[in-house]
N, C-alpha and C positions, 0 to 999 in steps of 0.2 A: 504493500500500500504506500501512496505516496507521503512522505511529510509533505506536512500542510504550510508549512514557513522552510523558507531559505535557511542554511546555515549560518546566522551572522551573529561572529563572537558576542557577547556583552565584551566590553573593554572599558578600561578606562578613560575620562576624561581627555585624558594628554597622550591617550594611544588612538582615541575616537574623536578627532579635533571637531567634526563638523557642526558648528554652532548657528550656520546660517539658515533665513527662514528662507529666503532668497540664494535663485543662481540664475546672477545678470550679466556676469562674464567671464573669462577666463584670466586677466589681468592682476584682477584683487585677489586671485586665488592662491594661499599660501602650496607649497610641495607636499607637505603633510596634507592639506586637503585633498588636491590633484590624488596621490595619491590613496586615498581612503575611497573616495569614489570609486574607482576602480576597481580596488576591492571588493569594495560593492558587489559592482556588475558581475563581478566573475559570480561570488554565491548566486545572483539572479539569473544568470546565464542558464545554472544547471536550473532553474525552473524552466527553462524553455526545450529543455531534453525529457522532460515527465508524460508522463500519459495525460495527467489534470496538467496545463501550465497556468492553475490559477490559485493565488494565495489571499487568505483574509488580511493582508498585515495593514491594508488602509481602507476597511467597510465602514460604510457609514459615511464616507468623507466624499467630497463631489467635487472636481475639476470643469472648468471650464475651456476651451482649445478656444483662443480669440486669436485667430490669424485674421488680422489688417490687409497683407501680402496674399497673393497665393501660393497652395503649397501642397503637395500631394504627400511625397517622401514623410518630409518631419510632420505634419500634421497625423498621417495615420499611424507613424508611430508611437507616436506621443499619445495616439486615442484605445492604439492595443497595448500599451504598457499599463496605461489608469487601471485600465480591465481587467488586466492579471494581477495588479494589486486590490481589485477586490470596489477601486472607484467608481464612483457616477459620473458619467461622462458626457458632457452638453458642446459643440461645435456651433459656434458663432464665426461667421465671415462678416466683415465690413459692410458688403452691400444687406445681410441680414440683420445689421443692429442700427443702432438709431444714430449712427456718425453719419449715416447718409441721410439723416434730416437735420443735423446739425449742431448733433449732441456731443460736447467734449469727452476728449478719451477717460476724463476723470470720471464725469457724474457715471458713463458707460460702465467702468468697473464698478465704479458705487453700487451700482444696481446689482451687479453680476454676484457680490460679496451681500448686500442684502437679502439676495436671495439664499442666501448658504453658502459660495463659493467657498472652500476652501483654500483652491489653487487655481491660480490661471496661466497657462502658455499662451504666451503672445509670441507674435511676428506681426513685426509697423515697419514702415517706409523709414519711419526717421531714428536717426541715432539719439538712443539716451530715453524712448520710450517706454523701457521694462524700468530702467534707473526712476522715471519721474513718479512710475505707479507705487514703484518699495515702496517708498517713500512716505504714502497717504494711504497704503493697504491695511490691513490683519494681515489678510492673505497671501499666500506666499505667490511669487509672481517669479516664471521662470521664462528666460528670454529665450526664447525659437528662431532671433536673429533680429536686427533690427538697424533699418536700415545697412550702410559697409562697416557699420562698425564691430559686431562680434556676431559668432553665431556656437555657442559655448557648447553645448551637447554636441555638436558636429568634429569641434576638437575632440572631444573627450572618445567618444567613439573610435576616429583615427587613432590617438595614441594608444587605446584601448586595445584595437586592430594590430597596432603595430609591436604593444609589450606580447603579446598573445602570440601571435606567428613567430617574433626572433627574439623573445623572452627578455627585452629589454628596450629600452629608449636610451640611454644614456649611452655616448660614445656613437650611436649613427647619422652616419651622413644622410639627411632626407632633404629630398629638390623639390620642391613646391614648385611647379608650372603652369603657366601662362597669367589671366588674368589679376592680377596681385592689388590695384591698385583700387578696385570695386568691390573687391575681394571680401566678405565678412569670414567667411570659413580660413580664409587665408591668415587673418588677423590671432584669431584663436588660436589657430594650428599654431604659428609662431611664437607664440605668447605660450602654451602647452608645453611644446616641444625644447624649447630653450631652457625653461623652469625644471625639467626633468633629464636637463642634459647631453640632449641629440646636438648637432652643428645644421644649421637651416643654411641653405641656399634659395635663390630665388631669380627666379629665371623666365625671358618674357620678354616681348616688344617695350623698347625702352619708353615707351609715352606709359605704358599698364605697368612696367615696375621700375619707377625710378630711383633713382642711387638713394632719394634721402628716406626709403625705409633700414639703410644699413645702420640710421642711430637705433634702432631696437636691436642690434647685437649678429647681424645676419650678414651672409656676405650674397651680394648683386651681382649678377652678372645677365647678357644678354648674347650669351654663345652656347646657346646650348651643348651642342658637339662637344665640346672640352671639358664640361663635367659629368654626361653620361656612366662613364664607366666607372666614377667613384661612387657612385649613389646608393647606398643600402635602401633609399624606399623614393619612390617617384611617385608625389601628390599630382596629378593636374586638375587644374580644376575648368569649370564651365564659363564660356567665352558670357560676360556679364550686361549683354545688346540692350537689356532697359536701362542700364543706369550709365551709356556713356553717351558721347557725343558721337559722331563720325570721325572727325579725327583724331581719334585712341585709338584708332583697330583700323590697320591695316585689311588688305581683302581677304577673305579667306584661303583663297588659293595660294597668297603671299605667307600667311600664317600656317598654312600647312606646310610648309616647304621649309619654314625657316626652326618651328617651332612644335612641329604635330609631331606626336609618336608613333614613328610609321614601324614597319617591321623592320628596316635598317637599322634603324635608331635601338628599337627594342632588342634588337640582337649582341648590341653593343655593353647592353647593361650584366652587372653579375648575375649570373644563372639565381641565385638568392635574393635577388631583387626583389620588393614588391612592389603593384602597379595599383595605385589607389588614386578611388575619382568621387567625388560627394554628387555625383549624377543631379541633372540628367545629362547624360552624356553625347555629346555632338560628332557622333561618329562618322571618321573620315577628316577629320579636322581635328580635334584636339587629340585626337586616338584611332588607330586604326581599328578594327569591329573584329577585325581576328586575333588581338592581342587583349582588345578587352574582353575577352570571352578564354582566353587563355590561361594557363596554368598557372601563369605568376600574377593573375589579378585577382584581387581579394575584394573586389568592387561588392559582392552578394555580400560576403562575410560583414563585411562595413556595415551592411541593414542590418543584418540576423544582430551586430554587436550593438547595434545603435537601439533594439528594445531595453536589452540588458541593462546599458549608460542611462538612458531613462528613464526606466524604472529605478535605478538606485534613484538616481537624482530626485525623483517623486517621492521617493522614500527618507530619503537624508532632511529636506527643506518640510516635509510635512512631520516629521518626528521634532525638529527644531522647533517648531509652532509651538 
């Protein structure tokens, strides 16, 4: 018969640091947290290998999914994690709530937390909208991304992704490619991955990654070819067409040729390499369709790890309350 809860030690205080009711981003996050999350996920992980994969540890408690943005990926997983912990789960979209009659983002929550909410995922267009809601909450308020400036579960899942398959972060070379500069997944992942020890590169048409993201501690470059072959994990991410101008981005054809990961390119990398993409993926341009489908892509793995990352996270911010 299944256990009905995940295995997660009692610990102490200063061995269980996570105190926040909120997770707004990856930046404020101390190493001891970074890592406790994770931990996390793994004990939730094995919920997702059971016959039942549903557990009581948050009944009673009701989430609200307020994606502003649209969003397929993080929203349904964010609405099948509630559910395995046992939440009530209500999806509000923008054009479905009263912002499109002219209701501010505050009184909107106000309502959502009067009715019960205990917790809300948001994803808004603008930076610093999960930060302005903490702030006037109970409720715990976890950012799904928001406008370029963080997209925190998204990190948390990659690195998740990445201790999982080569049993470590610390000490790897990971190349983050293409779009960098619209980039919110990108921010995080950087912000993750440096706290935990890896060496970031960042790599991309030099209008999308310009030299002055190298004050966060990363090294720039716009040749891809010359770092291939060091890369213990190759991020790309998705070319970002709502939030740029036309001239950020070169044409595609030019992008593919300078900066896609074709099968050349892929051949280039250590057989141990892995090939990670926060999808949806633009295949034929930012990745060829028979390398993202290939042996060293852990692009499915990424989702399957992304309930686990979120369900802790549900779990850690609602236990803080």
């Amino acid at each position: 018969m299944d256990n009905p809860q995940p295995e997660i030690r009692n610990r102490k205080s200063e061995d269980a640091p996570w105190t926040r009711k909120d997770l707004l981003g990856i930046r404020e996050l101390s190493v001891a947290e970074l890592t406790h999350i994770l931990d996390t996920a793994s004990a939730f992980k094995e919920v997702g290998r059971r016959t039942i994969k549903k557990v009581p540890a948050l009944r009673g408690m009701t989430l609200v999914n307020f994606f502003v943005e649209n969003s397929t990926r993080t929203r349904t997983s964010f609405e099948l994690a509630a559910k395995r912990l046992s939440l009530d789960v209500v999806n509000v979209s923008a054009t479905a709530s009263s912002l499109a009659k002219g209701e501010t983002l505050k009184d909107t929550a106000h309502i959502f937390q009067a009715n019960g909410a205990d917790i809300i995922v948001m994803r808004h267009s603008s930076a610093g909208a999960a930060h302005f809601l903490s702030t006037r909450l109970r409720a715990s308020i976890i950012n799904a991304g928001d406008g370029a400036h963080e997209h925190p579960t998204q990190a948390l899942l990659d690195t998740f992704t990445i201790r999982e398959r080569l049993g470590r972060v610390a000490g790897l070379n990971v190349l983050i490619l293409g779009d960098i500069l619209f980039s919110r997944v990108a921010r995080s992942n950087i912000h993750a991955l440096l706290k935990l020890g890896a060496r970031v590169t960042l790599c991309g048409p030099s209008t999308l990654v310009p030299r002055a993201f190298e004050q966060m501690g990363v090294t720039v470059t716009h040749d891809l070819d010359s770092v291939l072959a060091e890369a213990d994990v190759i991020n790309l991410l998705r070319i970002q067409h709502e939030r740029q101008r036309k001239e950020y981005f070169p044409s595609l054809g030019e992008y593919t040729a300078l900066f896609g990961l074709t099968k050349a390119r892929a051949a280039r990398l250590k057989p141990s390499a892995l090939i990670m993409h926060p999808g949806p993926i633009n295949r034929g341009v930012e990745i060829d369709s028979d390398i993202a489908d290939g042996g060293r892509s852990v692009i499915l793995e990424q989702v399957t790890n992304g309930l686990a990352v979120r369900m802790a996270v549900l779990y850690l911010c609602a236990g803080a309350r």
